[in-house]
C-alpha positions in Angstrom: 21.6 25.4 6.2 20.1 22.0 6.9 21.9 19.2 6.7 19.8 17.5 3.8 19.2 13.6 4.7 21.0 11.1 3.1 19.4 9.3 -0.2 17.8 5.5 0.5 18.4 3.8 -2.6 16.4 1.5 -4.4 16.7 -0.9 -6.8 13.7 -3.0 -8.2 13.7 -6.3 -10.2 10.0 -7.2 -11.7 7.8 -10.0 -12.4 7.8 -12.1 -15.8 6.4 -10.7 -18.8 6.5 -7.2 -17.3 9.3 -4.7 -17.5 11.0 -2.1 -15.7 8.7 0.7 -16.8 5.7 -1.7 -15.6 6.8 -2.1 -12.1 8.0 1.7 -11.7 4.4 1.9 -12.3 2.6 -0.7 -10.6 4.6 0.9 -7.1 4.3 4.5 -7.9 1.4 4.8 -4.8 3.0 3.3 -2.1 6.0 5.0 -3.5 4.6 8.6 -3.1 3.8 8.3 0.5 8.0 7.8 1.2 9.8 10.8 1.5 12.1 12.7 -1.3 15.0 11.5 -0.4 14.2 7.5 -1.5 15.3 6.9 -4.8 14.3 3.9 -6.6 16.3 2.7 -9.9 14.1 -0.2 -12.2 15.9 -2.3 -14.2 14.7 -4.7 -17.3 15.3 -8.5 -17.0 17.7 -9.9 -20.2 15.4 -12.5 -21.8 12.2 -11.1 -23.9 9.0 -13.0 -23.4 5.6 -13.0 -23.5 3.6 -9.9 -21.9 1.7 -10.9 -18.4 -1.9 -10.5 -19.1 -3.2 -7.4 -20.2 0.6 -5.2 -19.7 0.5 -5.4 -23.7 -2.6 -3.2 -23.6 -1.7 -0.5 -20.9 2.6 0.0 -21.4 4.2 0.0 -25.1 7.5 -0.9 -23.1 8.9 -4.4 -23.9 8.6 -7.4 -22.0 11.4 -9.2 -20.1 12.0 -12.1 -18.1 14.7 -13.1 -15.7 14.8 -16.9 -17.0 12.6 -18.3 -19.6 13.0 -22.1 -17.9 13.2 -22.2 -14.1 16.2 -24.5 -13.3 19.1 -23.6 -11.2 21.5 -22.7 -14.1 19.1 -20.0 -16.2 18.3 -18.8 -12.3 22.0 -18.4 -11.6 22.6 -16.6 -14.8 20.4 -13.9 -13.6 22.4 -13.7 -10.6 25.4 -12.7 -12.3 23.5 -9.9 -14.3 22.3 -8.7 -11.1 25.7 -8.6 -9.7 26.9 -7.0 -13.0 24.6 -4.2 -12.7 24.8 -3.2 -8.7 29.0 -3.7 -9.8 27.9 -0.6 -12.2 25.4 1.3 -10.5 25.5 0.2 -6.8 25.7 0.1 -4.4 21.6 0.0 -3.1 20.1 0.3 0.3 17.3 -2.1 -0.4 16.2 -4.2 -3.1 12.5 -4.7 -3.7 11.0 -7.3 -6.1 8.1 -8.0 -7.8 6.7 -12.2 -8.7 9.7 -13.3 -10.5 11.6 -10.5 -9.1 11.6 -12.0 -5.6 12.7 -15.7 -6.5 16.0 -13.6 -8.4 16.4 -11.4 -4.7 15.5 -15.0 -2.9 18.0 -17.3 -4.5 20.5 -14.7 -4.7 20.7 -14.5 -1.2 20.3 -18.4 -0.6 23.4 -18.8 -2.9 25.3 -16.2 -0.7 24.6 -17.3 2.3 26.0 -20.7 1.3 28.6 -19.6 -0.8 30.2 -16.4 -0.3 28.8 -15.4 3.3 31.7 -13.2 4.5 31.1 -11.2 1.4 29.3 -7.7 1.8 26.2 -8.1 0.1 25.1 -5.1 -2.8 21.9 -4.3 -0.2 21.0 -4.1 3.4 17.2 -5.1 2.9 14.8 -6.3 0.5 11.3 -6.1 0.1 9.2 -9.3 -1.3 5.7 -8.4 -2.9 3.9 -11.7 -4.2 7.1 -13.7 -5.2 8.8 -17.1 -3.5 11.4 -19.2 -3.9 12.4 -21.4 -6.6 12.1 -25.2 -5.9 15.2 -26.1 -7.8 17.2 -24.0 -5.7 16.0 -25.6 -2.6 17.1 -28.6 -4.1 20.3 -27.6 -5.7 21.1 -26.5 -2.2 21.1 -29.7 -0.5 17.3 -29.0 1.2 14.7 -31.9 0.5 11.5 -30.7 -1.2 8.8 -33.4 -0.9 6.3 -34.6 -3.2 3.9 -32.8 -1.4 5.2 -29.0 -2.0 6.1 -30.1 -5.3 2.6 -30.6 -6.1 1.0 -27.7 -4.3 3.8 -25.3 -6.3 2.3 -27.4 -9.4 -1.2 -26.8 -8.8 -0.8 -22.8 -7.7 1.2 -22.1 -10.4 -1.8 -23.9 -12.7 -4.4 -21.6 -10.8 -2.7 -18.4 -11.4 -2.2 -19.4 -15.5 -5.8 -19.8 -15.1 -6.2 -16.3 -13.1 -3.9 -15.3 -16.1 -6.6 -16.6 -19.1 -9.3 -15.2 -17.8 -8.1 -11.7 -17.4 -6.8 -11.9 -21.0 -11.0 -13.1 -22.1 -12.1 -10.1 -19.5 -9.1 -7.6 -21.6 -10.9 -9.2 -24.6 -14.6 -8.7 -23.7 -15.2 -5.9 -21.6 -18.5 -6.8 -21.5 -18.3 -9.7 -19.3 -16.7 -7.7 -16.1 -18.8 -7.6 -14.0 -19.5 -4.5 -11.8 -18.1 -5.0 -8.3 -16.3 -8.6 -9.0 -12.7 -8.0 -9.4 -10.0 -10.7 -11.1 -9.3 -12.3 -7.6 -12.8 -12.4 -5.5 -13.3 -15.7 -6.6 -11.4 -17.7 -4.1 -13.1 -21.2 -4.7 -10.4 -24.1 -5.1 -7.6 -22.0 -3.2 -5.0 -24.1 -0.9 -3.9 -21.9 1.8 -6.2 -20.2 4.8 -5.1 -16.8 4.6 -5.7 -16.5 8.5 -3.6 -18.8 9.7 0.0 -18.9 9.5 1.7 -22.4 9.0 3.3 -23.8 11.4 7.4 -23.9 10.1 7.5 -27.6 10.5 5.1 -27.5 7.7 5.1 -24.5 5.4 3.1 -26.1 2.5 5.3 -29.4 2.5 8.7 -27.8 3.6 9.7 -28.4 7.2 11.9 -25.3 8.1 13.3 -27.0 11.2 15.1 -29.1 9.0 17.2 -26.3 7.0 20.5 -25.8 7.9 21.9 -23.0 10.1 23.7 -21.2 7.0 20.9 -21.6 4.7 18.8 -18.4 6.6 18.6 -14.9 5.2 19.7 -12.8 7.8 19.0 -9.5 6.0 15.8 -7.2 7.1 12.7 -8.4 4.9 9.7 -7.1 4.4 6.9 -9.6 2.2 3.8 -8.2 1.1 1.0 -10.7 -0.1 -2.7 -10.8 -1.2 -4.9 -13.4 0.6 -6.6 -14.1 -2.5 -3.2 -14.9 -4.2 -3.6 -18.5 -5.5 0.8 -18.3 -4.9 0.6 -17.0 -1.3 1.7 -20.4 0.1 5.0 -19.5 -1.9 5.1 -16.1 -0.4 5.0 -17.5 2.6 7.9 -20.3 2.2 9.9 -17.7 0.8 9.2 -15.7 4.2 9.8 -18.4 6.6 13.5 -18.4 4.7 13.8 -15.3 6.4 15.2 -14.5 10.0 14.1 -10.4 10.4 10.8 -10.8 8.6 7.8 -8.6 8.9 4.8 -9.7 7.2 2.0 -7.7 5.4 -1.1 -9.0 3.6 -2.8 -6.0 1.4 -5.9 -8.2 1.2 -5.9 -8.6 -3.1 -4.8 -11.1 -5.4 -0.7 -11.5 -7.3 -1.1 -7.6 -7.1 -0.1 -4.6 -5.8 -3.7 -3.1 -4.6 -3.3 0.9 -5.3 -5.7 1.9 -2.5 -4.4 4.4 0.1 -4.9 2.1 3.1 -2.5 -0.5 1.5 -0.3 2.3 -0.6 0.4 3.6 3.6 0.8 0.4 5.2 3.8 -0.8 2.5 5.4 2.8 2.8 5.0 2.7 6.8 7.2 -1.1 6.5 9.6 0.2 3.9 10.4 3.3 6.8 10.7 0.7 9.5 13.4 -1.1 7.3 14.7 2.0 6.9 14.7 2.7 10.6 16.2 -0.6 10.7 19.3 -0.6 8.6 20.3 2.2 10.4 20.0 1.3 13.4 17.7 4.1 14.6 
């Protein structure tokens, strides 16, 4: 009898006002294209909030967050439930987040790599779709964060509340969706060129030559970003905090685009990760 291959094991953390039921589905396409023996385990944040735009319609789950407030303690508190729960149920191959679920994976491993860096950590690689990192970690960790990507983080967290409104009006009154025009065509007012990469002395006000040698994550990374994503200059400086990083944009918005073309592309990189960690 064949020897049958070893499991991959997954563990995914989602985005803010979403749940685990909501990401399980909002990754089931690329998810199909891996092979039987990747497992993926979904866990729910600890603080209930409000549901992202129009998840209150489509899933009856609840709706979580991983901090309400974004400063370093209520980020570090998630930390330890993440630890609590790979102590439980780990250990994981990979770890893949969503938005809010990629600052937890992010400033998790920022924190470890300071902290606790001859300490195995719960996963070999992780996988980033539209997330970054949190300022305040930056900042709790010694790194300066300018004025200047203080207020581009200011102004593309305002344009995605606005991304966020009109979806709810468009969930509201179907009637004004127009055939053709999804959420995120409209691209007008966005701060990034989505074909050109920044240059790491600048990565939308953060100078990466300037972090210190023990502030890198060293782990295999994957990101996966829309160019339309009013956030994707977070994606990006969340990426440049990253020493193995392969980058993928699936062309949409702060989404996971179900088409087959992008569903094959993110299974292809979550293989090559896989190829990675093991060295084959």
């Amino acid at each position: 009898m064949a020897e049958q291959p070893k499991k991959i094991r997954f563990l995914g953390l989602h985005g803010m006002g979403t749940s685990a039921e909501i990401l399980k589905s909002q990754t089931v396409a690329f998810r199909s294209k891996l092979p039987d023996n990747f497992t993926f385990e979904f866990l729910d944040a600890p603080f209930t909030c409000a549901p992202a735009p129009g998840t209150d319609i489509l899933f009856s789950s609840g709706h979580y967050a991983w901090w309400t407030d974004q400063t370093v303690d209520g980020i570090r508190g998630s930390h330890q439930v993440l630890d609590d729960f790979v102590a439980a149920h780990g250990p994981f191959d990979m770890v893949l987040g969503f938005s809010q679920g990629c600052s937890l994976i992010g400033s998790y491993l920022l924190y470890h790599a300071r902290e606790t860096p001859d300490k195995p950590l719960p996963f070999k690689a992780a996988v980033f779709i539209c997330g970054g990192m949190p300022l305040p970690v930056l900042e709790d960790l010694g790194i300066n964060v300018p004025p200047r990507a203080k207020a581009i983080n200011d102004m593309t967290s305002k344009m995605m509340k606005q991304k966020a409104g009109k979806l709810v009006d468009m969930a509201a009154n179907p009637e004004k969706i127009q055939q053709g025009v999804g959420l995120w065509d409209d691209v007008e007012g966005l701060l990034h060129d989505p074909k050109k990469m920044p240059d790491e002395r600048d990565v939308f006000g953060l100078d990466f030559t300037a972090m210190p040698e023990d502030l890198r994550i060293l782990i295999p990374t994957v990101h996966v970003y829309g160019a339309k994503d009013p956030r994707w200059p977070a994606s990006l400086q969340l990426a440049y905090c990253c020493e193995k990083r392969k980058l993928y944009d699936h062309g949409g918005g702060h989404d996971i685009p179900r088409t087959t073309e992008v569903s094959e592309n993110i299974a292809k990189l979550i293989l090559e990760l896989t190829n990675e960690i093991r060295g084959d």
